[in-house]
C-alpha positions as CSV (number, residue, x, y, z in Angstrom):
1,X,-12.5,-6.8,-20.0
2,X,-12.1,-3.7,-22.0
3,X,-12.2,-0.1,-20.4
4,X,-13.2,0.4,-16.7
5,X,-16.2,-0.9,-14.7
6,X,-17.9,0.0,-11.8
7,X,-18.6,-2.5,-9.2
8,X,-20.9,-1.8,-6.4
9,X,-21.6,0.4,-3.4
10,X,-22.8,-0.6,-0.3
11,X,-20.8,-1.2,2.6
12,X,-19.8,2.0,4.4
13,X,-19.2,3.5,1.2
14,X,-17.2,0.9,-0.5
15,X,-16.8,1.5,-4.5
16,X,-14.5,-0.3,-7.0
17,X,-13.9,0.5,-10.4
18,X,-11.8,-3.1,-12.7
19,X,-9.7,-1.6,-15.2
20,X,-7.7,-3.9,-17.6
21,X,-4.7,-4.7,-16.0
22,X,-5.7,-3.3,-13.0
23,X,-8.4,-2.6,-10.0
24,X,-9.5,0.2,-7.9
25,X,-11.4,0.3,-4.4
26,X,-12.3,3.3,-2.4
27,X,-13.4,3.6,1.1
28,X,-14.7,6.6,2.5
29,X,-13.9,6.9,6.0
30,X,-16.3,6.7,9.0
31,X,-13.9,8.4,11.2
32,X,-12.6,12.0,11.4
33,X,-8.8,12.5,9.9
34,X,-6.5,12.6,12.7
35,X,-8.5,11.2,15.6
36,X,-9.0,7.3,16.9
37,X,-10.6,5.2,14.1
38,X,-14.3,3.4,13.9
39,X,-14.3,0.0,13.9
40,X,-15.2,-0.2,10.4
41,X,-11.9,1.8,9.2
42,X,-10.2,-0.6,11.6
43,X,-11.6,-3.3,9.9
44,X,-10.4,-1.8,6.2
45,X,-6.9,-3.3,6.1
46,X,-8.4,-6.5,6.4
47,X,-11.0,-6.5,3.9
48,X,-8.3,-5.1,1.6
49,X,-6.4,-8.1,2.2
50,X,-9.2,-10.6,1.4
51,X,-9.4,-8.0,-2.1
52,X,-5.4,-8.3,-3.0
53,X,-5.8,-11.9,-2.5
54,X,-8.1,-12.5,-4.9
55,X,-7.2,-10.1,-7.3
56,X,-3.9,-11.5,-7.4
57,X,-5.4,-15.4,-7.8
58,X,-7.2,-13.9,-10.8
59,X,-3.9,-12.6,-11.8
60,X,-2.6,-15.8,-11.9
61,X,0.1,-14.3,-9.4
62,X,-0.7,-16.7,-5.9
63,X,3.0,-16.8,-5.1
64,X,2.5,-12.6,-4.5
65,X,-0.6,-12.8,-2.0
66,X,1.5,-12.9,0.9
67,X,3.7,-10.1,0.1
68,X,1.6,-8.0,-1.5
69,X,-0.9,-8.5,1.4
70,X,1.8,-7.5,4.1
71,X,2.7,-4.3,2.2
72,X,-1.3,-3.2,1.8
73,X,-2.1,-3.7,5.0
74,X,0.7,-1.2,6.1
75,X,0.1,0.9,3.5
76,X,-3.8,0.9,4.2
77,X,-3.4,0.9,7.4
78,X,-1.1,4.1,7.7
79,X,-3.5,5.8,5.1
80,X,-6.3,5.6,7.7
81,X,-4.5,6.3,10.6
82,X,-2.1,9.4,9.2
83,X,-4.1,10.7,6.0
84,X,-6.5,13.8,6.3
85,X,-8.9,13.2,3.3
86,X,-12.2,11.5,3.6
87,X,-11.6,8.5,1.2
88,X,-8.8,6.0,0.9
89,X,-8.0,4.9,-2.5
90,X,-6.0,1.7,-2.7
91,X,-5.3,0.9,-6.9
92,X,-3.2,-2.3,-8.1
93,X,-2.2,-2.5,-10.9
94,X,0.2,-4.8,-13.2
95,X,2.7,-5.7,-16.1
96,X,4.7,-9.2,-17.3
97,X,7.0,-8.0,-14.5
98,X,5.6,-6.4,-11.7
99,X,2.1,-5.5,-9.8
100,X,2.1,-1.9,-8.5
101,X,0.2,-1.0,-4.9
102,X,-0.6,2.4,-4.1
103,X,-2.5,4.0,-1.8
104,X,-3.9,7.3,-1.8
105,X,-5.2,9.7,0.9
106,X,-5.4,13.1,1.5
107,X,-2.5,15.1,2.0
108,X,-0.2,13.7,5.2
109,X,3.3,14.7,6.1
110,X,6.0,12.7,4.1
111,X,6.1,9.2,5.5
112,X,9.6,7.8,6.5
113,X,11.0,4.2,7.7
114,X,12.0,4.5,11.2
115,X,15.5,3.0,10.2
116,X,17.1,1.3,7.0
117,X,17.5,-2.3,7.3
118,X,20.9,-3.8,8.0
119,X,23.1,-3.5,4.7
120,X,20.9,-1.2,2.6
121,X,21.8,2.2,1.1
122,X,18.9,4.8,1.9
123,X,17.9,5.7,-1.7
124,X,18.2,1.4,-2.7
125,X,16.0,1.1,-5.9
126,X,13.8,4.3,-5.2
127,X,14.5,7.3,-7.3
128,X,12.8,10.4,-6.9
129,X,10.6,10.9,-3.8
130,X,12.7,8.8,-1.6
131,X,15.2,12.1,-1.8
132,X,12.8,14.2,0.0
133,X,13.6,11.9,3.1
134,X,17.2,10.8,3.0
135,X,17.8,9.9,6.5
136,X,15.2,7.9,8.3
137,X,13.7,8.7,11.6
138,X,15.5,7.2,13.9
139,X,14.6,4.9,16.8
140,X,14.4,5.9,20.1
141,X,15.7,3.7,23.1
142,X,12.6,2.8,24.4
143,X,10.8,2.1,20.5
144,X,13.3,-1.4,20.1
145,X,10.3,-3.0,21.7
146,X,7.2,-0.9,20.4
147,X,4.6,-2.6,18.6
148,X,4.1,0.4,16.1
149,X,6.7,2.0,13.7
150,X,8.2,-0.6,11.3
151,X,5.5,-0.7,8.7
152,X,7.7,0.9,5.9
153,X,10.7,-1.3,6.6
154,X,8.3,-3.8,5.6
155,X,7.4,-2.3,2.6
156,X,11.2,-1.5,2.1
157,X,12.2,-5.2,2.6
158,X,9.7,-6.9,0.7
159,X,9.0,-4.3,-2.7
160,X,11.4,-3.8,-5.6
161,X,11.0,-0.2,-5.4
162,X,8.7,2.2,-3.4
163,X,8.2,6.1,-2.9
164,X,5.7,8.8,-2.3
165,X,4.1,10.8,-5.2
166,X,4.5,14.6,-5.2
167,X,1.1,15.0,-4.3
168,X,2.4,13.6,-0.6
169,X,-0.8,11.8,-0.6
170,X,0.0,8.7,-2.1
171,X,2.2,6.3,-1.3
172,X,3.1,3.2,-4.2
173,X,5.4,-0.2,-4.2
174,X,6.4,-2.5,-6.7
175,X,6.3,-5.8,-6.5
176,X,8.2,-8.4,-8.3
177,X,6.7,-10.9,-10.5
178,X,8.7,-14.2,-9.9
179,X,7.1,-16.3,-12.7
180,X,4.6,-15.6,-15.6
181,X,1.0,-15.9,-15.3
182,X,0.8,-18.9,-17.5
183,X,3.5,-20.9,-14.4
184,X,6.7,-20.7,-16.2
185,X,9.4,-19.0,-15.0
């Protein structure tokens, strides 16, 4: 496909745009920035998963649904619940080598992993934006059993690279190709 494409617009305010050699969708959000989220922005991480899957099968790229779904849904998922703008904009894109997630919101305050995983250096494969943050946040004795909070170590753990954009709106990972789309390695 050459150029860019609108698809749709229907659900809740659900609009994609297919780019070569990438793909856009947008969700506006049915809940106000900063308070408790609809059901329907609840439900957003999820559909984006069922999205990245099949973007990536069309890719050619099935051995990177699994990560790549694990690091949109936090990413998605932190856009709705700590972002101030009223649409969520999650674009993936790819080379030979690598499919890039990001995820754009308004402007939020500088997202941080909680901790650095055992054996890591802070700034490990991130130049740039990682700086602004070089220490994490660190855990508090009561958080080694919380529910919430590790989303980024995720990310961390399972991307190449990954960083916030100056605009501190959107957040990006890179993700690792392990074979060509054609099977070989």
């Amino acid at each position: 496909m050459r150029g860019t494409e609108t698809v749709g617009r229907g659900d809740g305010g659900t609009t994609g745009t297919v780019a070569e050699g990438g793909f856009a969708v947008s969700y506006l959000r049915t809940s106000h920035p900063g308070g408790p989220l609809t059901e329907r922005d609840r439900a957003r991480p999820r559909q984006m998963r069922r999205i990245v899957r099949a973007q990536l099968r069309h890719w050619g790229l099935a051995d990177l649904v699994e990560s790549a779904q694990l690091v949109v849904t936090e990413l998605v998922t932190n856009a709705f619940q700590h972002g101030w703008g009223d649409e969520v904009r999650i674009h993936l894109s790819r080379t030979a080598e690598t499919v890039k997630v990001e995820v754009r919101t308004g402007p939020m305050p500088v997202p941080r992993p909680r901790r650095v995983p055992a054996g890591r250096p802070v700034a490990a494969g991130c130049p740039g934006p990682r700086a602004a943050f070089p220490h994490p946040a660190p855990f508090a004795p009561d958080d080694r059993l919380a529910e919430r909070g590790r989303g980024l170590i995720l990310v961390e753990a399972l991307a190449q690279e990954w960083g916030v954009h100056t605009d501190g709106g959107t957040v990006w990972c890179v993700l690792t190709v392990s074979h060509k789309p054609d099977g070989t390695l």
